[in-house]
N, C-alpha and C positions, 0 to 999 in steps of 0.2 A: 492493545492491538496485537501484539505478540498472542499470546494465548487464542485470541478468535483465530492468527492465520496457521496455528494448530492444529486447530480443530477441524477448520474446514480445509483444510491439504487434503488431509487423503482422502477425503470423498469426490474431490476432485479429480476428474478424469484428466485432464488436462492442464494439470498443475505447474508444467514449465510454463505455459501460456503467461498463467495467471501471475507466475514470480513476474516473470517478463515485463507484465502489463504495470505491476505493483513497481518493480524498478525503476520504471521509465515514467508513471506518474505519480513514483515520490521526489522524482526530481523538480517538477512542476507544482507540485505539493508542499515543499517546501519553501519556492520561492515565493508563493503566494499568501502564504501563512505567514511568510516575515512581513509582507506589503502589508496585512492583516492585524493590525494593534492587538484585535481582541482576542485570535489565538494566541497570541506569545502570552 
């Protein structure tokens, strides 16, 4: 995961958006992924 958001930052024009967007639904991301037997 690290490496693609690498890669595609700086092509991104708008790249605080997209932190923004990535902060706020890995918080949601995470909760759902523990609810989720078959991601852990």
């Amino acid at each position: 995961m690290s490496r693609r958001r690498g890669a595609r930052l700086p092509a991104l024009p708008h790249a605080r958006t997209f932190l923004r967007v990535l902060s706020g639904s890995s918080r949601i991301n995470t909760t759902v992924a523990q609810r989720i037997p078959g991601l852990n």
